[in-house]
N, CA, C and O atoms as a Tinker XYZ file with bonds, in Angstrom:
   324  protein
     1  N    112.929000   60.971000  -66.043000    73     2
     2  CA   111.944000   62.025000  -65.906000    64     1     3
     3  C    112.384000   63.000000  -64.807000    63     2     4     5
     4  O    113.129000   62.648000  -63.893000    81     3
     5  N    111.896000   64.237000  -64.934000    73     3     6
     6  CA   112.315000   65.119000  -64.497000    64     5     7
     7  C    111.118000   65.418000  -63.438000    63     6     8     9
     8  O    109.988000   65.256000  -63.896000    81     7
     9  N    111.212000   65.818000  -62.134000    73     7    10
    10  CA   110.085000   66.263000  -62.032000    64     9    11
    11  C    110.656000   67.743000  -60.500000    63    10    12    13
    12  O    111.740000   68.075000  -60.020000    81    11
    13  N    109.301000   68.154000  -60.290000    73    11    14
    14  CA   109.418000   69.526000  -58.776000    64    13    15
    15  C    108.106000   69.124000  -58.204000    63    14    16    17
    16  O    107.122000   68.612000  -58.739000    81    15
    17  N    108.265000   69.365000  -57.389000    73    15    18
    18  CA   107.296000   69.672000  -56.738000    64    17    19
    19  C    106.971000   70.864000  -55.808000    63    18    20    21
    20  O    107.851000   71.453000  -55.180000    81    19
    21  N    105.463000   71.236000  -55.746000    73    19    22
    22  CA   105.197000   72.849000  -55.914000    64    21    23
    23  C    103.670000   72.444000  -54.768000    63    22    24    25
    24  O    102.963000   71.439000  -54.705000    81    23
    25  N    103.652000   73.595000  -54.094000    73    23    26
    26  CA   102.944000   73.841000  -52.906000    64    25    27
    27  C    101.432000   74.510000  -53.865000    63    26    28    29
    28  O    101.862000   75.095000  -54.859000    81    27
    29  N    100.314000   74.546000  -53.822000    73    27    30
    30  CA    99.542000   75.813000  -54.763000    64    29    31
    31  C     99.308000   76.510000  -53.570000    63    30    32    33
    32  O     98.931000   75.946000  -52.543000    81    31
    33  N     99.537000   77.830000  -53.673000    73    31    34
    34  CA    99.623000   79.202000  -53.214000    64    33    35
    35  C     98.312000   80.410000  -53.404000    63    34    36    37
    36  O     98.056000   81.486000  -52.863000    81    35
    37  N     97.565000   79.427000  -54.664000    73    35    38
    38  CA    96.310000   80.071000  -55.246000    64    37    39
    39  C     95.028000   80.204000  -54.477000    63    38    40    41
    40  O     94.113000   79.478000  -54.865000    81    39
    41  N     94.795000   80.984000  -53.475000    73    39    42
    42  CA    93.565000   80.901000  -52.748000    64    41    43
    43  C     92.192000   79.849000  -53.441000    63    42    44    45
    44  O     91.520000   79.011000  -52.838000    81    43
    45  N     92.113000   80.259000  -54.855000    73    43    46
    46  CA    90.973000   79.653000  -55.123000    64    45    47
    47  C     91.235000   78.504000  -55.848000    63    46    48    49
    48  O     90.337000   77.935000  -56.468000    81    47
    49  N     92.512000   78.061000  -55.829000    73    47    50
    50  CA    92.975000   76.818000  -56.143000    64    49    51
    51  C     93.208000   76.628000  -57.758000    63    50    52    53
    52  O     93.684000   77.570000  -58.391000    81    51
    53  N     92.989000   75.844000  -58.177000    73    51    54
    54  CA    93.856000   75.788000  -59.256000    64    53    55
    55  C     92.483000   76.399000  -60.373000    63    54    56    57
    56  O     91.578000   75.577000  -60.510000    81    55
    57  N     92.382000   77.171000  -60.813000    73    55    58
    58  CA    91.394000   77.030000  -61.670000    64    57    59
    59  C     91.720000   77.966000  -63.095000    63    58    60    61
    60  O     92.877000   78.058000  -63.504000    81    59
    61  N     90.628000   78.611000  -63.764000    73    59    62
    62  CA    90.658000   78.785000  -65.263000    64    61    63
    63  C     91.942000   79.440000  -65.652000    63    62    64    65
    64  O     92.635000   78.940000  -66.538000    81    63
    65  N     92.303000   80.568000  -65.014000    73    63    66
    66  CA    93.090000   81.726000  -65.407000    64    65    67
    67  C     94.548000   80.716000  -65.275000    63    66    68    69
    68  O     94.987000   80.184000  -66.294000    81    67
    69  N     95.143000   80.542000  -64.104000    73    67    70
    70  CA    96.373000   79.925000  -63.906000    64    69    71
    71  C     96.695000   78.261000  -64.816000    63    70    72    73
    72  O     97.783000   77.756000  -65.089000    81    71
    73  N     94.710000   77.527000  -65.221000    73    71    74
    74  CA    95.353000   76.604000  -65.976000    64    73    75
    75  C     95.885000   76.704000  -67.382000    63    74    76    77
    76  O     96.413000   75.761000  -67.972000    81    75
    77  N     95.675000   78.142000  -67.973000    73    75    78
    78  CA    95.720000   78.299000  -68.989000    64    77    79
    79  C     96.984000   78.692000  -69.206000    63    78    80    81
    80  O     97.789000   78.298000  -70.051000    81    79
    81  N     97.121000   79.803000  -68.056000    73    79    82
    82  CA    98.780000   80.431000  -67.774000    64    81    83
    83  C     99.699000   79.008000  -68.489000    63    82    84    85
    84  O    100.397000   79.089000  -69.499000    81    83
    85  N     99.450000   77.620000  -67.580000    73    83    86
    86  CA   100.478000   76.578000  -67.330000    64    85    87
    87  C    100.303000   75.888000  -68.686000    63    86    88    89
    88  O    101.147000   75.053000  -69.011000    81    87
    89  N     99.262000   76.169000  -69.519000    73    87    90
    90  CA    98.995000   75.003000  -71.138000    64    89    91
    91  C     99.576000   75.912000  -71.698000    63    90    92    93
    92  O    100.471000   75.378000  -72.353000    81    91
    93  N     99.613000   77.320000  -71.878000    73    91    94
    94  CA   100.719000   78.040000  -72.784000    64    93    95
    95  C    102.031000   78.028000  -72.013000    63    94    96    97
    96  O    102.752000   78.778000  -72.672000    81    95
    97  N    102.597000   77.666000  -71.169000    73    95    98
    98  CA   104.434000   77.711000  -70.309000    64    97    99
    99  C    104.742000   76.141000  -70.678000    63    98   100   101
   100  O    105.929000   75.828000  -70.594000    81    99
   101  N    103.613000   74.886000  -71.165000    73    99   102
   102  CA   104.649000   73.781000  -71.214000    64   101   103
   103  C    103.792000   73.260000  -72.921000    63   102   104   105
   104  O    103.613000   72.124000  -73.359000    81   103
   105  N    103.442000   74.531000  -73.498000    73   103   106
   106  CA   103.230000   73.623000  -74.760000    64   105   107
   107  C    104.310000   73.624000  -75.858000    63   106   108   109
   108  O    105.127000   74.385000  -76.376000    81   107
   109  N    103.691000   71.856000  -75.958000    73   107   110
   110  CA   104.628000   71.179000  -76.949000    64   109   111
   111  C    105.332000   70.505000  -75.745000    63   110   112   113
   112  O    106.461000   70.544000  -76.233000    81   111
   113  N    105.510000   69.940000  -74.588000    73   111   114
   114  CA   106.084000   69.407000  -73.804000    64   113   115
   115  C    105.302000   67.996000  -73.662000    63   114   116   117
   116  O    104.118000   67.935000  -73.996000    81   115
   117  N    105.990000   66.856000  -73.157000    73   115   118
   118  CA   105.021000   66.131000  -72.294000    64   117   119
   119  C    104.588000   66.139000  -70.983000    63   118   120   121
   120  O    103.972000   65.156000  -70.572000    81   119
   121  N    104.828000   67.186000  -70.168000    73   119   122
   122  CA   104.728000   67.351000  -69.028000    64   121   123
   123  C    103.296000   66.754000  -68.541000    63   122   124   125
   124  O    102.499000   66.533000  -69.453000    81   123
   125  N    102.993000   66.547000  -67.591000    73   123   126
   126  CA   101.817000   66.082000  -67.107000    64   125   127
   127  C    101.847000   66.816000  -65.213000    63   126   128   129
   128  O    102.901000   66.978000  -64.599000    81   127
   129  N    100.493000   67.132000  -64.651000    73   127   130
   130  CA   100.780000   67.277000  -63.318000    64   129   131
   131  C     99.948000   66.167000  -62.386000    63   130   132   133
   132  O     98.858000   65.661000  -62.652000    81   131
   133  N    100.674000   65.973000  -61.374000    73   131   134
   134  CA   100.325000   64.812000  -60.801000    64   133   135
   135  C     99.762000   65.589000  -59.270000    63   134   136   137
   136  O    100.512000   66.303000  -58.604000    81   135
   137  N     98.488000   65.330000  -58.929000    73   135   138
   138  CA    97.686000   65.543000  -57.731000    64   137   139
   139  C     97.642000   64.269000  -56.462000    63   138   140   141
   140  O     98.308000   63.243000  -56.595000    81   139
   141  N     97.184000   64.400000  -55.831000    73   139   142
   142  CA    96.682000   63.408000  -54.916000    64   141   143
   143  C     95.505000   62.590000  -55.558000    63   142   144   145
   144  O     95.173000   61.513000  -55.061000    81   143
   145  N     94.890000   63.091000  -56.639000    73   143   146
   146  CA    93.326000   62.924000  -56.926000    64   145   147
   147  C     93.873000   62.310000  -58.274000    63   146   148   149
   148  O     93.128000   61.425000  -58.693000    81   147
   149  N     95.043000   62.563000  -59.107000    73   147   150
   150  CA    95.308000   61.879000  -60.565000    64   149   151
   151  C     96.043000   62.528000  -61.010000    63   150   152   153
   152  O     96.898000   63.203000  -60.437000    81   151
   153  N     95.778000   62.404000  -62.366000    73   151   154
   154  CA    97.013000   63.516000  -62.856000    64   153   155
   155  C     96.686000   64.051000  -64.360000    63   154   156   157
   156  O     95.759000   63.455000  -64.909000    81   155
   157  N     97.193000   64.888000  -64.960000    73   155   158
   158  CA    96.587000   65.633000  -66.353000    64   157   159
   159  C     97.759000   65.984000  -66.682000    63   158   160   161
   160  O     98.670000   66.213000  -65.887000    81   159
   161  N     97.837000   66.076000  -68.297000    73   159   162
   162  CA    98.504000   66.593000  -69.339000    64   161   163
   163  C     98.361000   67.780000  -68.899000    63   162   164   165
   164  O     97.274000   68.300000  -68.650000    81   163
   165  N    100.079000   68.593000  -68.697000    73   163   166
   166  CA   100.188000   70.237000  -68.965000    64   165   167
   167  C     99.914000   71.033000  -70.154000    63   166   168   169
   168  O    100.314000   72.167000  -70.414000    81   167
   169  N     99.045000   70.131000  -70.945000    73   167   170
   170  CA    99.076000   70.879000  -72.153000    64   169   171
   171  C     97.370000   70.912000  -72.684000    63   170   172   173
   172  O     96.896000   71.467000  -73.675000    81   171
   173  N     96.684000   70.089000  -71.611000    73   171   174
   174  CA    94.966000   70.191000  -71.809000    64   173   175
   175  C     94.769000   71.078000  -70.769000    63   174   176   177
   176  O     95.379000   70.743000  -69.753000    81   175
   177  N     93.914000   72.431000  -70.643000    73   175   178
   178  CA    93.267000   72.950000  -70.240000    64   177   179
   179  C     92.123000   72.296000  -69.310000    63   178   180   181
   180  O     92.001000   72.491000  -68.101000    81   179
   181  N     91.246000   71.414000  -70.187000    73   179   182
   182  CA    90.326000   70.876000  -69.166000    64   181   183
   183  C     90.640000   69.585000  -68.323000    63   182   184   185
   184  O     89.811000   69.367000  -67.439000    81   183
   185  N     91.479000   68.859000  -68.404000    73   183   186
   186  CA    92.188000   68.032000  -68.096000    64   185   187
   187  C     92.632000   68.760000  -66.824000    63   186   188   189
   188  O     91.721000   68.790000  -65.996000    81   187
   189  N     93.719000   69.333000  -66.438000    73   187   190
   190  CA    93.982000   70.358000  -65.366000    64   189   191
   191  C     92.840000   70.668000  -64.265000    63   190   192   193
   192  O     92.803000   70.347000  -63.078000    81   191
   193  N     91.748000   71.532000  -65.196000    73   191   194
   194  CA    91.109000   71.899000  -64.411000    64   193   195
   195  C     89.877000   70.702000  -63.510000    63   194   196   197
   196  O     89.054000   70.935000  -62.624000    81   195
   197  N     90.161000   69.712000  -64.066000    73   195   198
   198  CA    88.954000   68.342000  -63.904000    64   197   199
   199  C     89.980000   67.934000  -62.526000    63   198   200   201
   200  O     89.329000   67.033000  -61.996000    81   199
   201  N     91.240000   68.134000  -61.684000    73   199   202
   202  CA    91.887000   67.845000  -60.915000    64   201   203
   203  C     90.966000   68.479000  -59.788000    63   202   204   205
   204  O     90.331000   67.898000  -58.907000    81   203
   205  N     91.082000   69.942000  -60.085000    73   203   206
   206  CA    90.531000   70.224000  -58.648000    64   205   207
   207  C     91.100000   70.072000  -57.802000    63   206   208   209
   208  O     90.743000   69.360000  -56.864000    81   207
   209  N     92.469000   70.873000  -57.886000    73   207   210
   210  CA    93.877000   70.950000  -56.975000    64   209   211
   211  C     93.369000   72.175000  -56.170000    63   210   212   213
   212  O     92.676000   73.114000  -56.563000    81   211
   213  N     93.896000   71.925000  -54.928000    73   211   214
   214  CA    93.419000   73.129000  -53.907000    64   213   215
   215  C     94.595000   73.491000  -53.147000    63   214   216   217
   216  O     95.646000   72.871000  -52.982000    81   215
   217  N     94.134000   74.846000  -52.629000    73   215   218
   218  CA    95.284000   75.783000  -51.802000    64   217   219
   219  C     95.834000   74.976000  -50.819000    63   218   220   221
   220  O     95.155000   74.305000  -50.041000    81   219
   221  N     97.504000   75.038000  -50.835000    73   219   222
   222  CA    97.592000   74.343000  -49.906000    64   221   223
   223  C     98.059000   72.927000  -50.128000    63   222   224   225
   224  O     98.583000   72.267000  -49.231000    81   223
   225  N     97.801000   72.367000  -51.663000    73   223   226
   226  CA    97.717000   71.106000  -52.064000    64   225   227
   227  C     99.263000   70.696000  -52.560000    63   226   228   229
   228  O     99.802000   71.378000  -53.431000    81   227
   229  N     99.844000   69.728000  -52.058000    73   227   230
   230  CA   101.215000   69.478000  -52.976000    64   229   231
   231  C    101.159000   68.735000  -54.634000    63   230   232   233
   232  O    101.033000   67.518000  -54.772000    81   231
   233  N    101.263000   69.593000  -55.689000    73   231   234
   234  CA   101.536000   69.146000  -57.117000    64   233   235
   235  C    103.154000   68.424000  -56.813000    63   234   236   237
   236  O    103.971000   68.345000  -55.896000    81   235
   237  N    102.968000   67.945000  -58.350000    73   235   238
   238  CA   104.483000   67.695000  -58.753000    64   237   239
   239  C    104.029000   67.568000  -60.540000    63   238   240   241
   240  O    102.936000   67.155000  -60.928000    81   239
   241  N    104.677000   67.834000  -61.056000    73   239   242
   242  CA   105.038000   68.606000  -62.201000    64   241   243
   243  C    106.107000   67.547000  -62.946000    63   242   244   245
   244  O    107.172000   67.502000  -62.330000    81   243
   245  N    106.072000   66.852000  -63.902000    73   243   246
   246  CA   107.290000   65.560000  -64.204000    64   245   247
   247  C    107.063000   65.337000  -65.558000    63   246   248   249
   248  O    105.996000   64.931000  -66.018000    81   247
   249  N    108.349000   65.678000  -66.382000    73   247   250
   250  CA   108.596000   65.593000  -67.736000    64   249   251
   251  C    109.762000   64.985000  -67.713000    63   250   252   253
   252  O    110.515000   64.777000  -66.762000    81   251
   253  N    109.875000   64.676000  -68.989000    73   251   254
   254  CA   111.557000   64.120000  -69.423000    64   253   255
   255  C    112.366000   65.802000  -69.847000    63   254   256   257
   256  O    113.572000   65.910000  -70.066000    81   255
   257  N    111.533000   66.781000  -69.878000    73   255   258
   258  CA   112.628000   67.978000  -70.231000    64   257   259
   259  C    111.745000   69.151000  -69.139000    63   258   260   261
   260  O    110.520000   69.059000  -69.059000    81   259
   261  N    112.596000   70.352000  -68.246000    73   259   262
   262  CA   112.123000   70.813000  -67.585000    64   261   263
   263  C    112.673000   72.152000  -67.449000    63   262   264   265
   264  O    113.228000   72.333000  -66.366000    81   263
   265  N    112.673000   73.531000  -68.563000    73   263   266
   266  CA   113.913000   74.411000  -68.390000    64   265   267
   267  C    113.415000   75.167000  -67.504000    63   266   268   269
   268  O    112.222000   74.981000  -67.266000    81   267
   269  N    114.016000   76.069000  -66.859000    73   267   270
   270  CA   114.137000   76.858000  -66.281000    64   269   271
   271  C    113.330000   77.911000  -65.921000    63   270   272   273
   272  O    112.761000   78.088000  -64.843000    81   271
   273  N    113.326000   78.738000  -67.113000    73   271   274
   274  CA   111.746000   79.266000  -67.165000    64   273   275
   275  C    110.887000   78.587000  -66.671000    63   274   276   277
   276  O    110.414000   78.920000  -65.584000    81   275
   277  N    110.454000   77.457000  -67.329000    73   275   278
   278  CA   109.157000   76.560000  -66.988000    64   277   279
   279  C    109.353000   76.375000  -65.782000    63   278   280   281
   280  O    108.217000   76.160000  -65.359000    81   279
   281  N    110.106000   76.307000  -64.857000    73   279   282
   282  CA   110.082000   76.170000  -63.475000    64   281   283
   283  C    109.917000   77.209000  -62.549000    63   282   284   285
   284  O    109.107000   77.250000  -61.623000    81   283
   285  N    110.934000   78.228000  -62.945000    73   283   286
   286  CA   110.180000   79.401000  -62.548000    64   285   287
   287  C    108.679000   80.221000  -62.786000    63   286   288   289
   288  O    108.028000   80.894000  -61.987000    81   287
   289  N    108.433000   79.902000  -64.116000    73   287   290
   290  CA   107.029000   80.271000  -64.160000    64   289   291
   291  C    105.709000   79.182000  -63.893000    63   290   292   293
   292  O    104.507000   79.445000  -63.864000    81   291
   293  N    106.367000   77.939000  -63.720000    73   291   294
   294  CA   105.495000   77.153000  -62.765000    64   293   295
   295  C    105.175000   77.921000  -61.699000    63   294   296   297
   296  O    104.135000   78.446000  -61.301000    81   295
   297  N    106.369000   77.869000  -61.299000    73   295   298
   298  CA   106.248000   78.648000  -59.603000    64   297   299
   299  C    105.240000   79.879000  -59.289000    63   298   300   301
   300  O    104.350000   79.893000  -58.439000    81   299
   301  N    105.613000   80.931000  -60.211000    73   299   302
   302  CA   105.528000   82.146000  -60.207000    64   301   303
   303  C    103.252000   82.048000  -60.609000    63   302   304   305
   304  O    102.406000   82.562000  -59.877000    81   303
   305  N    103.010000   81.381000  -61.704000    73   303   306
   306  CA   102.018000   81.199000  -61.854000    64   305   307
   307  C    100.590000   80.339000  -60.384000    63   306   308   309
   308  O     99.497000   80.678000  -59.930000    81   307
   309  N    101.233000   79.557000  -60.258000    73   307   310
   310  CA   100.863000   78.511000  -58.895000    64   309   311
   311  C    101.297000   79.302000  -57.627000    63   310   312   313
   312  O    101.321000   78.584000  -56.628000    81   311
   313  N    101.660000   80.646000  -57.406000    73   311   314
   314  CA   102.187000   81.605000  -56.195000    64   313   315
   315  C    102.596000   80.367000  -55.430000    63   314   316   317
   316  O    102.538000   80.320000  -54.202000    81   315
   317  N    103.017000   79.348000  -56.200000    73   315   318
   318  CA   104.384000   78.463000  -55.052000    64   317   319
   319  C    104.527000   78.990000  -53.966000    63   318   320   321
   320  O    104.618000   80.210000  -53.833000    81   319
   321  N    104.581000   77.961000  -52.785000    73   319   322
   322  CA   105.701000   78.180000  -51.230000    64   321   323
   323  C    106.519000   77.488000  -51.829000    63   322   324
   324  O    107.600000   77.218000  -51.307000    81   323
């Protein structure tokens, strides 16, 4: 498995707009994101948002496939440090 790990950068933390961004950048993947609090399929919307990841919070992000794009637009979506 592949995984990054990513800072969230999102003042208001992880919520509707950016989880949706991340279910269309890893669908059809198995990606899943892993919180302090659990972890959700990158590819459920409400799943994601039931985390309740906050600014400031360290994700990690872990699939068996992880291109490039998807990492950069992880990033880019989550305003990554």
């Amino acid at each position: 498995m592949i995984q990054i790990k990513l800072v969230i950068g999102l003042e208001q933390g992880l919520h509707t707009r950016p989880c949706s961004l991340l279910v269309e950048l890893f669908e059809g993947s198995d990606a899943v994101l892993k919180t302090s609090s659990g972890q959700a399929s990158l590819t459920s919307m409400l799943s994601l948002m039931t985390l309740g990841a906050e600014f400031g919070e360290t994700v990690t992000i872990e699939a068996s496939e992880i291109t490039p794009e998807q990492q950069s637009g992880a990033k880019e979506i989550l305003k990554a440090q």
